[in-house]
C-alpha positions as CSV (number, residue, x, y, z in Angstrom):
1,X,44.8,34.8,69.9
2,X,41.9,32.2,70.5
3,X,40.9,32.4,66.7
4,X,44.8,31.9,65.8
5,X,44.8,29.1,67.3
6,X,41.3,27.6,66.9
7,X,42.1,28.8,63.0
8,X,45.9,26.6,63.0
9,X,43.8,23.5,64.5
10,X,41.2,23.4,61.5
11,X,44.1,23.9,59.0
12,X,45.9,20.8,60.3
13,X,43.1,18.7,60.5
14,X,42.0,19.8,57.6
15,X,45.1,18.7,56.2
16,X,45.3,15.6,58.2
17,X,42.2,14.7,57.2
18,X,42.7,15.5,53.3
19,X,46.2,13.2,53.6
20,X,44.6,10.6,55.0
21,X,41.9,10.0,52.1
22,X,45.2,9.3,49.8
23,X,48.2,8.0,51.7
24,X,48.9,4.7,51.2
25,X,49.9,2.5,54.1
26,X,51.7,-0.1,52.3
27,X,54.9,-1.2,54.2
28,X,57.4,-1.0,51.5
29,X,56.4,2.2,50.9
30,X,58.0,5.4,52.3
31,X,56.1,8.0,53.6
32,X,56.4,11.0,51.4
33,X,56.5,8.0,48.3
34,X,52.9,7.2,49.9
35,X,51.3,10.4,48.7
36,X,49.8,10.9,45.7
37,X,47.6,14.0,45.9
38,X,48.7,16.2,43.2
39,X,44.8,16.7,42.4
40,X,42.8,19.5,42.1
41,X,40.1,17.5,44.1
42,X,41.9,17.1,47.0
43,X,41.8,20.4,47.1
44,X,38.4,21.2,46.9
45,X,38.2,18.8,49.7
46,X,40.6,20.5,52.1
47,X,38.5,23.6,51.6
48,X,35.1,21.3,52.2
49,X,37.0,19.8,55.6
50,X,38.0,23.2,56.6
51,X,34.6,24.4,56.8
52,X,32.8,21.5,58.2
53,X,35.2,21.3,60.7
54,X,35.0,24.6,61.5
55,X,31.5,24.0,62.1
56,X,31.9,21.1,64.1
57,X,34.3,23.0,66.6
58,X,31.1,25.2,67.2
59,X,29.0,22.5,69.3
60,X,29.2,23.4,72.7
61,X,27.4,20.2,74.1
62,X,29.5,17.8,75.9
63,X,28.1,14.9,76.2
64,X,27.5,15.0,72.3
65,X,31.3,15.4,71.6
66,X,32.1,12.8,74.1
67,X,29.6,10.5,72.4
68,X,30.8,11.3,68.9
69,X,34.7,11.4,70.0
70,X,34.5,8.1,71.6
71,X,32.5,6.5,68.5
72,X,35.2,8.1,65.9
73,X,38.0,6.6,67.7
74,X,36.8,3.1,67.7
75,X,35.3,3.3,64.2
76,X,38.9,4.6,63.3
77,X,40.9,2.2,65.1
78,X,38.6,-0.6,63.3
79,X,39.6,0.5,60.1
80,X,43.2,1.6,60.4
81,X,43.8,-2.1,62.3
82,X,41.7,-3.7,60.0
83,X,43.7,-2.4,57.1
84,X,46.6,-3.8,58.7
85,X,45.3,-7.1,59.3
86,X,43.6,-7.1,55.7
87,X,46.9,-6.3,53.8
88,X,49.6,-8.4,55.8
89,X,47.7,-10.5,58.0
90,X,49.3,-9.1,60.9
91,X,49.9,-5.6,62.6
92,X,52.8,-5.1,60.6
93,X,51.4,-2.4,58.8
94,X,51.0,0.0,62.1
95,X,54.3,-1.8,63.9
96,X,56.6,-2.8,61.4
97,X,58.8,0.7,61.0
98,X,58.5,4.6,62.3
99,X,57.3,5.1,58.9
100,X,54.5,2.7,58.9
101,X,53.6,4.1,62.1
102,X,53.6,7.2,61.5
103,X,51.7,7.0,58.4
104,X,48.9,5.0,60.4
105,X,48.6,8.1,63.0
106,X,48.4,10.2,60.2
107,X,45.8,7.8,58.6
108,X,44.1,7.6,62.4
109,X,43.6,11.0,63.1
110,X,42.2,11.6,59.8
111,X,39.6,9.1,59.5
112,X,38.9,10.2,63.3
113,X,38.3,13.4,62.2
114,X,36.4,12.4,59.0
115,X,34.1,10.2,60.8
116,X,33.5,12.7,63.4
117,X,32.3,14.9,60.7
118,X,29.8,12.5,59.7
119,X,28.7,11.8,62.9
120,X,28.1,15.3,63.6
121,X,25.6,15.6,60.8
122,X,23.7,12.4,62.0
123,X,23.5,13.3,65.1
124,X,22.9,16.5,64.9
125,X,20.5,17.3,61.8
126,X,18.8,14.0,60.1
127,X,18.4,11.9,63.0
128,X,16.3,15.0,64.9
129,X,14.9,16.1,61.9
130,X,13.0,12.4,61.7
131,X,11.8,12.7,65.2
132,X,10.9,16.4,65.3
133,X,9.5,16.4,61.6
134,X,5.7,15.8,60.9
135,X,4.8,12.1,60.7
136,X,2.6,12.3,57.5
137,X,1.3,8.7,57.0
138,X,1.1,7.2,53.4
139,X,-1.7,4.7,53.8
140,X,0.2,1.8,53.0
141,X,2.0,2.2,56.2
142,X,-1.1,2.6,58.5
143,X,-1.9,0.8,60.9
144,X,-4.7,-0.8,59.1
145,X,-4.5,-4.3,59.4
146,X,-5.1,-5.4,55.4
147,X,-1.7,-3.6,54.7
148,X,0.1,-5.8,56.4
149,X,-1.1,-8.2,54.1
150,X,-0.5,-5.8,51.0
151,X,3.2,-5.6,52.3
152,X,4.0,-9.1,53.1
153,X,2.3,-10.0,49.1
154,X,4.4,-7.3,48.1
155,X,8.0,-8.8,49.5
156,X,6.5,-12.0,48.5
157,X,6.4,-10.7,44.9
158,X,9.8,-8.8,44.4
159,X,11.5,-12.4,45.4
160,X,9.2,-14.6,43.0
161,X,12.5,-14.6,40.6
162,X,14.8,-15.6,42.8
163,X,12.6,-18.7,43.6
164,X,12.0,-19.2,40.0
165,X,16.3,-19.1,38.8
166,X,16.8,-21.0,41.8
167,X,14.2,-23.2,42.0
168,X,13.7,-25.8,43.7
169,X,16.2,-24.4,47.0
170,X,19.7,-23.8,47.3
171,X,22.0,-26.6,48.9
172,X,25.4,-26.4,50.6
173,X,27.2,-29.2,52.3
174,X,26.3,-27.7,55.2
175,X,22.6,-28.7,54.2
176,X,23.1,-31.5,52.9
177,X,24.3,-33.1,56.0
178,X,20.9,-32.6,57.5
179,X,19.3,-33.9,55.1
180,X,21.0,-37.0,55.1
181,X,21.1,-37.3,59.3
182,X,16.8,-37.1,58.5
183,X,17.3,-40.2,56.4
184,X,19.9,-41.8,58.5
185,X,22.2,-41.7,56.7
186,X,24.5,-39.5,58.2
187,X,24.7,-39.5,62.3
188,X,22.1,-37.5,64.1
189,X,24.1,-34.7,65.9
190,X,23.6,-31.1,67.3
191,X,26.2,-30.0,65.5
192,X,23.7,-28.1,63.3
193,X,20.0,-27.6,65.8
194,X,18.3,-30.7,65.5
195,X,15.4,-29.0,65.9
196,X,15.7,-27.3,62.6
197,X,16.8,-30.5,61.1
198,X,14.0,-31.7,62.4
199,X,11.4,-29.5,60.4
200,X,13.8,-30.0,57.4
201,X,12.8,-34.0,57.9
202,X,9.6,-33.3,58.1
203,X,9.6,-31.4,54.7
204,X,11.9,-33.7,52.9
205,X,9.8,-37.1,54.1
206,X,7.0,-35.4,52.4
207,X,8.7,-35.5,49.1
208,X,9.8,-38.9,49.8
209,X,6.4,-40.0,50.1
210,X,5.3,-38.3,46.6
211,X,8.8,-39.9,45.2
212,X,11.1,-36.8,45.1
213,X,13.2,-35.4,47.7
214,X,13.7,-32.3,45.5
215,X,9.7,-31.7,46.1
216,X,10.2,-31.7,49.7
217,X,12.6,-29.2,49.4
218,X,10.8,-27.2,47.5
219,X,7.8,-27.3,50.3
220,X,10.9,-26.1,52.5
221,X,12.1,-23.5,50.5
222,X,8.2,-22.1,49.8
223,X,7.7,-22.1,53.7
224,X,10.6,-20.3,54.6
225,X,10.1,-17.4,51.9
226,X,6.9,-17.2,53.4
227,X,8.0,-17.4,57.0
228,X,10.9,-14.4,56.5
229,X,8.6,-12.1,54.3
230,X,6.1,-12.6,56.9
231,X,8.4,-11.2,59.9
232,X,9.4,-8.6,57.6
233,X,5.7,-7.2,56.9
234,X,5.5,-7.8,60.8
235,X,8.1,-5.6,61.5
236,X,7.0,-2.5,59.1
237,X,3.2,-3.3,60.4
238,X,4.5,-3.0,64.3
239,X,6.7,0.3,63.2
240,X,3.1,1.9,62.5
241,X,1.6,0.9,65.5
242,X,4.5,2.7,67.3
243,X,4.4,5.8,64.6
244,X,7.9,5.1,63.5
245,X,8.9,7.9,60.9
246,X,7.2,7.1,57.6
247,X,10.9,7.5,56.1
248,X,12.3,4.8,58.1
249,X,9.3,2.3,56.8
250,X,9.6,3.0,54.1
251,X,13.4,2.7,53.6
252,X,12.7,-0.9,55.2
253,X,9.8,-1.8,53.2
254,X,12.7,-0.8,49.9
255,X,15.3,-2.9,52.4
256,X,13.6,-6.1,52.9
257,X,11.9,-6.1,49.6
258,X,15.0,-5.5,47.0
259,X,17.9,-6.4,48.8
260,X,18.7,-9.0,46.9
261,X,20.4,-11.3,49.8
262,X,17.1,-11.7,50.9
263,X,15.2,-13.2,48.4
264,X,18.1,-15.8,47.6
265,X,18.5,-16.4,51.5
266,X,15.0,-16.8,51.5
267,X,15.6,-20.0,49.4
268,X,18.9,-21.1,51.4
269,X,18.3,-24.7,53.4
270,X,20.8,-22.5,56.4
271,X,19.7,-22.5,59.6
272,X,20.7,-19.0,59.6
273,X,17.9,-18.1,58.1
274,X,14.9,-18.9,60.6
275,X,18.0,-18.3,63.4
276,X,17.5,-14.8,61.6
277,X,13.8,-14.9,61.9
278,X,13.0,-16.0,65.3
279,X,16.0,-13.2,66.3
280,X,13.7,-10.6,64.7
281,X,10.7,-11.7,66.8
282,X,12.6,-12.0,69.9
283,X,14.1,-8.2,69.1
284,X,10.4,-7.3,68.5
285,X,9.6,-8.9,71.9
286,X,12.1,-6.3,73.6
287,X,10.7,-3.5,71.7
288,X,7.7,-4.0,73.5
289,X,8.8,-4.0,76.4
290,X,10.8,-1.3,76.7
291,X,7.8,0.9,74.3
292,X,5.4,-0.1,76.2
293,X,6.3,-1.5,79.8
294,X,3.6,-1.2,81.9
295,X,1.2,-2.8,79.1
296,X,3.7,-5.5,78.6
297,X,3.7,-6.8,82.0
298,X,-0.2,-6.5,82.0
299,X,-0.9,-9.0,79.9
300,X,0.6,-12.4,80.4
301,X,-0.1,-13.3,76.5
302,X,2.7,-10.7,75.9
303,X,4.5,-12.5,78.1
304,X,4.3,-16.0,77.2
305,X,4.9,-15.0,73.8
306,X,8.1,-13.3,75.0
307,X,9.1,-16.7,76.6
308,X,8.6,-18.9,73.4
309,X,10.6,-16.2,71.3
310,X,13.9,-17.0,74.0
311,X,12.9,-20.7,73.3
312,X,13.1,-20.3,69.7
313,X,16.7,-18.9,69.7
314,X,17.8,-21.2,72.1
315,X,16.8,-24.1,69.6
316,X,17.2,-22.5,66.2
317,X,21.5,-22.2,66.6
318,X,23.7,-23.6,69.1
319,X,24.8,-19.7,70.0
320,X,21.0,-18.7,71.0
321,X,21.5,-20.3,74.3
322,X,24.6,-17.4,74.7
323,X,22.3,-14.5,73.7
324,X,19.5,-15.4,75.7
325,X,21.9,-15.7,78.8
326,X,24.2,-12.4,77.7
327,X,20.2,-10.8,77.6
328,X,19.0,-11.8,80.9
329,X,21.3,-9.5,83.6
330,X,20.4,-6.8,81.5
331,X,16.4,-7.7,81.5
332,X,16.6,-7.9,85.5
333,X,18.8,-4.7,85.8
334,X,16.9,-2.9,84.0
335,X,13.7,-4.3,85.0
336,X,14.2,-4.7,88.9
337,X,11.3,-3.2,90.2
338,X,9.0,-5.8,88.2
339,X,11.4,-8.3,89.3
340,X,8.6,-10.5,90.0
341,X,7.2,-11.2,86.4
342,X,10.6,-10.8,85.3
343,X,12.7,-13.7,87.1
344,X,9.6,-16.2,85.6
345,X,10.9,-15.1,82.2
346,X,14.3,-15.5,82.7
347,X,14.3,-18.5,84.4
348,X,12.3,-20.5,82.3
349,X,14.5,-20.5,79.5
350,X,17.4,-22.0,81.7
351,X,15.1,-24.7,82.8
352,X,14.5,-25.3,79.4
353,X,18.0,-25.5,77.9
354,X,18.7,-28.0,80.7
355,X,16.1,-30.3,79.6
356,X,16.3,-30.1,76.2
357,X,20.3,-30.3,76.0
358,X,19.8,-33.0,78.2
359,X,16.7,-35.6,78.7
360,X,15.8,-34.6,74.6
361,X,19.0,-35.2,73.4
362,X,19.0,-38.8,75.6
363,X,16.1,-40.0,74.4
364,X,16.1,-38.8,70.6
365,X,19.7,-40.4,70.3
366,X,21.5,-36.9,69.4
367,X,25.2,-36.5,69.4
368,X,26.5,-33.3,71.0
369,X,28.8,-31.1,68.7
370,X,32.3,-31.4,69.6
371,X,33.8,-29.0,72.0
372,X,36.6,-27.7,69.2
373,X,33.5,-25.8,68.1
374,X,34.3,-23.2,70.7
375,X,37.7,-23.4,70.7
376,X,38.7,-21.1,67.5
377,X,40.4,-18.3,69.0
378,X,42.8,-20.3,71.9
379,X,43.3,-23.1,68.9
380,X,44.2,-20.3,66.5
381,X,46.4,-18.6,68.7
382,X,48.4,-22.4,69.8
383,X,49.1,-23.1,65.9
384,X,50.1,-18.9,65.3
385,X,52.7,-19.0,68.4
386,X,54.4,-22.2,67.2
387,X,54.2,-21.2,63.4
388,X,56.2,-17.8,64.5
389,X,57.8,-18.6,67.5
390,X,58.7,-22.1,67.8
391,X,62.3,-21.5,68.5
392,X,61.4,-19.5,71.8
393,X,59.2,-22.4,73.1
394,X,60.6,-24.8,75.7
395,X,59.8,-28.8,75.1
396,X,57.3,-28.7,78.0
397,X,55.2,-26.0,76.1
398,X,55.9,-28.0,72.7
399,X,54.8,-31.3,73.8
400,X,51.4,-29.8,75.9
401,X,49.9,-28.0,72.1
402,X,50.8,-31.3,70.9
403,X,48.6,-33.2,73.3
404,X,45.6,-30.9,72.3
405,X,46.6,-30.9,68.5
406,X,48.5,-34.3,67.8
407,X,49.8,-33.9,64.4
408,X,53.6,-32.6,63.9
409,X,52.8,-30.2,60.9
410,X,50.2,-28.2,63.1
411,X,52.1,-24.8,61.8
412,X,51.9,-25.6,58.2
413,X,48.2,-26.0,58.6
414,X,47.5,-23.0,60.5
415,X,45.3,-20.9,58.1
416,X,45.3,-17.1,59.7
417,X,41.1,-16.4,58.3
418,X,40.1,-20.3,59.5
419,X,40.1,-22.2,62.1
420,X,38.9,-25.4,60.5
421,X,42.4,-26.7,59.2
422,X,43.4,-26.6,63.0
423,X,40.5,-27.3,64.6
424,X,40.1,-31.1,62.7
425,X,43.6,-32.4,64.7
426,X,41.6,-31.3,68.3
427,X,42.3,-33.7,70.6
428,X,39.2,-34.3,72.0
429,X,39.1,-37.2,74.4
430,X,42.4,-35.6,75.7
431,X,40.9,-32.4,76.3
432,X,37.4,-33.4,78.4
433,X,40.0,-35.4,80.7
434,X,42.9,-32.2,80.9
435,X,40.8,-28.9,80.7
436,X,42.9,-27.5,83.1
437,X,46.2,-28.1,81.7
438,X,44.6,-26.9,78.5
439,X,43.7,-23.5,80.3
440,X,47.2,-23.0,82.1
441,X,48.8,-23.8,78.5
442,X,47.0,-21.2,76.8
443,X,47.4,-18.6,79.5
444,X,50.9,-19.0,79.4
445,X,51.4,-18.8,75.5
446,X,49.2,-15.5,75.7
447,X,51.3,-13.7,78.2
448,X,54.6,-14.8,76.8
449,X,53.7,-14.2,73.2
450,X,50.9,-11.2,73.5
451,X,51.7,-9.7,70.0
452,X,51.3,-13.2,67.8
453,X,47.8,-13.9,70.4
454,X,46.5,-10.5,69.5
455,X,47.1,-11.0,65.9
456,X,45.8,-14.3,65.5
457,X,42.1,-13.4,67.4
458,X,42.2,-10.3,65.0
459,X,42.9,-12.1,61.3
460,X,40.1,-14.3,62.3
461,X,37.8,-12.3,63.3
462,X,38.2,-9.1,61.4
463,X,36.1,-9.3,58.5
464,X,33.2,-8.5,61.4
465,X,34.3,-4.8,62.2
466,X,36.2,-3.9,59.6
467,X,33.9,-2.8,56.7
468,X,36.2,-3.0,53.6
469,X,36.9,-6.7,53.8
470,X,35.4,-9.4,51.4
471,X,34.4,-12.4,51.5
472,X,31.2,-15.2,50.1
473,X,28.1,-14.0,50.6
474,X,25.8,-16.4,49.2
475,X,25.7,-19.9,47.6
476,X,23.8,-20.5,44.3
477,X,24.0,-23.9,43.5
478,X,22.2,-27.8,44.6
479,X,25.9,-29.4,46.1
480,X,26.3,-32.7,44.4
481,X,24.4,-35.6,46.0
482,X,22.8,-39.3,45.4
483,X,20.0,-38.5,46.9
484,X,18.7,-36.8,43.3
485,X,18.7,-33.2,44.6
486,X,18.5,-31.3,41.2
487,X,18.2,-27.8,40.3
488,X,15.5,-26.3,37.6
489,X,15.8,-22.8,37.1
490,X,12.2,-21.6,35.4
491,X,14.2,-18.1,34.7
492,X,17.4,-17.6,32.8
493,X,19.0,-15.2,31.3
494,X,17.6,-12.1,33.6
495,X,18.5,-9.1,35.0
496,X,19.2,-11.5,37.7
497,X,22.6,-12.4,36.5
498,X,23.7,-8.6,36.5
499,X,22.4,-8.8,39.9
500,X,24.3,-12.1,41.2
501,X,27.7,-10.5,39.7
502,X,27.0,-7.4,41.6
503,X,27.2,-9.2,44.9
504,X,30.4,-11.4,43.7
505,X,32.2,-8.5,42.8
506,X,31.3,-5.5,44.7
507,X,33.3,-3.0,43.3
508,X,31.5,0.1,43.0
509,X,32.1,2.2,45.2
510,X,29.8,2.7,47.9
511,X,27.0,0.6,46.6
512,X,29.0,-2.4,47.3
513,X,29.3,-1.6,51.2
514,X,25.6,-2.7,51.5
515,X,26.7,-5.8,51.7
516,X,29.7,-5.5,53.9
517,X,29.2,-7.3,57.5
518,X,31.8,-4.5,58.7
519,X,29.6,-1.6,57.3
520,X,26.3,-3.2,59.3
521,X,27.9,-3.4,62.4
522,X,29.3,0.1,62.3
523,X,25.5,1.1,61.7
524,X,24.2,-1.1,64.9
525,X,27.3,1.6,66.9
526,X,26.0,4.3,65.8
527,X,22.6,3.5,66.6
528,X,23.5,2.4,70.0
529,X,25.3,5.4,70.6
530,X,22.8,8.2,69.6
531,X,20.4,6.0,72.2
532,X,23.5,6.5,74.9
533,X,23.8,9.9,74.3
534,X,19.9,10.9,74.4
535,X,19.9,8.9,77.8
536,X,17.2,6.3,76.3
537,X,19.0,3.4,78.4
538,X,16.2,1.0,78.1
539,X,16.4,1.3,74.6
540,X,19.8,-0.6,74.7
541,X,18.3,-3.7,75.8
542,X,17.3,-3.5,72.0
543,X,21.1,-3.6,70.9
544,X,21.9,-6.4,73.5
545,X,20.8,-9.6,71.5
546,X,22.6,-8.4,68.7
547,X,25.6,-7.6,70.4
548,X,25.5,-10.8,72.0
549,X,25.4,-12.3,68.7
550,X,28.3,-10.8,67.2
551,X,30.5,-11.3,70.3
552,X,30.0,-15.0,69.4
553,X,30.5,-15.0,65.6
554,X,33.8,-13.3,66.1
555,X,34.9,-16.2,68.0
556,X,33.7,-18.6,64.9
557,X,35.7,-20.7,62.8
558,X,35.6,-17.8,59.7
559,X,37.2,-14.5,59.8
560,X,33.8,-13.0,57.7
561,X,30.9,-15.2,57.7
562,X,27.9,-13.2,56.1
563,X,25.4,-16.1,57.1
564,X,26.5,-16.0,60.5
565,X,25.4,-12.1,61.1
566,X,22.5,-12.5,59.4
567,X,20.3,-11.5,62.0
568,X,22.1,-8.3,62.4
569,X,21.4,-7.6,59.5
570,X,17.6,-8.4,59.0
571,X,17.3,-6.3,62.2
572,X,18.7,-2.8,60.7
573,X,15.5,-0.7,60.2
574,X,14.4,-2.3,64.0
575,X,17.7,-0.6,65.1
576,X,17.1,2.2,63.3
577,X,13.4,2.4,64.5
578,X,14.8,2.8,68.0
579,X,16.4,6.6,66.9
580,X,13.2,7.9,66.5
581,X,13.0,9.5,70.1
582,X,10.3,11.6,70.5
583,X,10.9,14.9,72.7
584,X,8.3,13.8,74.9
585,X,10.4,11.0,75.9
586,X,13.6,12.9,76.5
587,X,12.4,15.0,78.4
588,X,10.7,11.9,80.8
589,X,13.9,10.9,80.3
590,X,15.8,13.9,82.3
591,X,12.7,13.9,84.6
């Protein structure tokens, strides 16, 4: 009887599972319309899902298929809501009928089941094999200190032609406007670091003095290639030290060296970019620590250096100051026994941000950003409610968004994948003087109208966990300007341009998820879960700057910013890294 019914569960979800790879969840289609698997292929498929499934029902560990159930529901939910959210900017594609319901259960359970599958193979074979396997070194990645040298030429070298096409730097408005607030003559203001515009002054004065701004921004450009190969060679050069997996260094050396993001970003005047390095040493920091604990708190260079890599994310984007704080109850949780080395650390960025955000900023004549900046979602969510429900607001309710957003076509602006529309009628002067009425306000839209709330935090925040979005990834051009910022491409006509369409584009099929924000931050789950699941809980405190990061991206003005995750990204094969658990340290572990 058991294998009756054990065999009727694998032939549904087989089935399920095969169903869910073709159905199409369109609303105005039907459900049986939906289907169009007449296909040999789906068959050989069903008969592949019947037997990996069957040989998934065969683990008997627990806490494995509670780690890997858990994981394939979110992952599944991400993309069946995503879908939704992607196709009809709301959840009309889940809510909308019994037949659009039903066919997103049926799509649910499958891609549950699918993922599962996957999952099981991770977690199960390649992730242990790496750890269990034989660490045969290649002498490149030794710990030999002239190969970290080799490495960082090496990187160096595979992005020469993307410094060549797009020489002398690439430009956005974005930095532009720093530029011009380091010649003043735009205002001075933190809405992008100052301390980063700072060091782009420095570099663009220098070409003043020689007679060319586009000189200094080519000495900015040159540095900043130099500086992100350099952390990358860092990173593969500290993997040794710990014996990482060969594979995995390797795989990163292939990552950071011909992924061609980087070598463009490399020559992007964002403050993304060294936001995305100093992240990476930070991380690094934390890997340390948790590696190699005692050690760490041994030798108070370690720590100092710990100390300036919280500074430099605190002043490299105006988010650090979250992640550090999001780290710190984690670092004294984990960490209470040493509490006494580790309360210096964490307190002295604090003390820092005060100053800086406040004595600094005083006497160097800086303009804080404007408050809207962090008021995307609740902004969002007042234009979405009155756009869609006007007619069940009261005049009270009506006159209290206007106060915060004076303008009467508020709804017409409303943009469901940006904030910015909305965000440029804020009412600032109105809202430092009436933060509470602004909080009651909101609260009170929220409960009332939960469904049009829910959907407006989800169409503008999506593209961040749901992998099949799209949206700019990089910029190629010198914006227009008076200054006499000029591009001069020394290559044309390369193997380049193939490349640059392959990123606009990304239409081949599963080559162009490498440079889906979704896709990354599904790999950062599954990381953090395998580390949950082995019991390696310091090794979360890994995860946690990352996470922090991302919490506050999807509260940004963009649905799917690539820039803005770029530090999740660069930190992949660190992530990755921290799978490689040696049985040694399991077993510690359940000591």
């Amino acid at each position: 009887m058991k294998k009756i019914i054990k065999g009727l569960i694998i032939f549904v979800l087989a089935s399920i599972t095969t169903i869910s790879l073709n159905i199409n969840l369109d609303t105005e289609v039907g459900l049986l319309a939906s289907m169009t698997g007449n296909n040999i292929i789906y068959v050989l498929l069903f008969a592949i899902f019947c037997a990996t499934i069957q040989k998934s029902l065969q683990q008997k560990d627990k806490r494995l298929i509670i780690c890997m159930l858990s994981l394939s529901v979110v992952l599944a939910l991400f993309h069946v809501i995503g879908y939704s959210i992607d196709n009809t900017m709301s959840l009309d594609g889940i809510l909308l009928s019994r037949s659009t319901l039903l066919k997103s259960m049926i799509k649910l359970v499958g891609t549950v089941t699918l993922i599962y599958m996957v999952l099981i193979v991770l977690y199960t074979k390649l992730i242990p094999y790496m750890s269990s396997r034989e660490n045969n070194q290649i002498k490149l990645f030794n710990t030999n200190k002239k190969n970290f040298w080799i490495l960082w030429a090496l990187i160096i070298l595979a992005w020469l032609p993307y410094f060549l096409k797009y020489f002398p730097a690439i430009i956005t408005p974005d930095s532009l406007d720093q530029i011009c607030q380091t010649q003043g003559i735009n205002t001075l203001t933190n809405h992008h670091p100052i301390f980063h515009t700072f060091l782009i002054g420095i570099a663009v004065n220098i070409g003043k003095f020689f007679g060319s701004y586009n000189i200094g921004v080519a000495i900015y450009s040159t540095f900043q290639m130099i500086a992100l190969s350099g952390i990358f060679s860092f990173v593969l050069y500290d993997m040794s030290k710990k014996n990482i997996y060969t594979g995995i260094k390797i795989a990163g050396f292939l990552f950071f060296a011909l992924y061609p993001v980087f070598g463009i970003y490399s020559l992007t005047m964002w403050k993304d970019i060294p936001f995305a390095i100093v992240m990476l040493f930070f991380i690094l920091q934390i890997v340390e620590l948790v590696r190699n604990t005692e050690s760490f708190f041994a030798n108070k260079k370690r720590m100092f250096t710990f100390i300036i890599s919280m500074l430099l994310v605190i002043v490299f984007r105006n988010n650090g100051i979250y992640i550090v704080f999001l780290t710190i109850p984690f670092l004294l949780w984990f960490y209470r026994k040493n509490w006494k080395k580790i309360l210096p650390i964490t307190i002295i960025p604090i003390i820092f941000y005060v100053l800086y955000t406040g004595p600094v900023f005083q006497i160097c004549k800086v303009q804080k950003g404007s408050i809207r900046e962090a008021l995307s979602i609740p902004l969002q969510q007042f234009a979405r409610i009155k756009k869609e429900r006007e007619d069940e607001l009261n005049q009270e309710q009506i006159e209290k968004i206007h106060h915060f957003l004076p303008v009467e076509d508020i709804e017409q602006r409303y943009n469901p994948t940006l904030s910015d529309p909305v965000k440029a009628c804020f009412d600032d002067a109105y809202f430092s003087e009436h933060k509470g009425e602004f909080l009651v306000i909101w609260a009170q839209l929220v409960f009332q109208f939960p469904r049009e709330a829910i959907e407006s935090f989800l169409c503008n925040s999506y593209g961040y966990w749901y992998p099949e979005t799209t949206n700019s990834v990089v910029s190629r051009v010198i914006i227009e300007n008076e200054l006499g910022l000029h591009s001069y491409p020394l290559l044309q006509n390369s193997i380049f341009d193939i490349m640059d369409d392959f990123i606009d584009y990304r239409n081949i099929p599963v080559f162009s998820m490498i440079f889906s924000v979704g896709i990354m931050f599904w790999i950062n789950l599954i990381c953090l879960v395998y580390v949950i699941y082995q019991k390696q809980y310091k090794r979360i405190l890994v995860f946690i700057p990352i996470l922090a990061m991302w919490l506050t991206t999807i509260a940004s003005p963009v649905f799917c910013e690539y820039r803005y995750v770029f530090s999740m990204i660069v930190s992949i094969p660190v992530m990755i890294s921290m799978l490689d658990i040696k049985q040694e340290e399991i077993e510690k572990s359940k000591e």
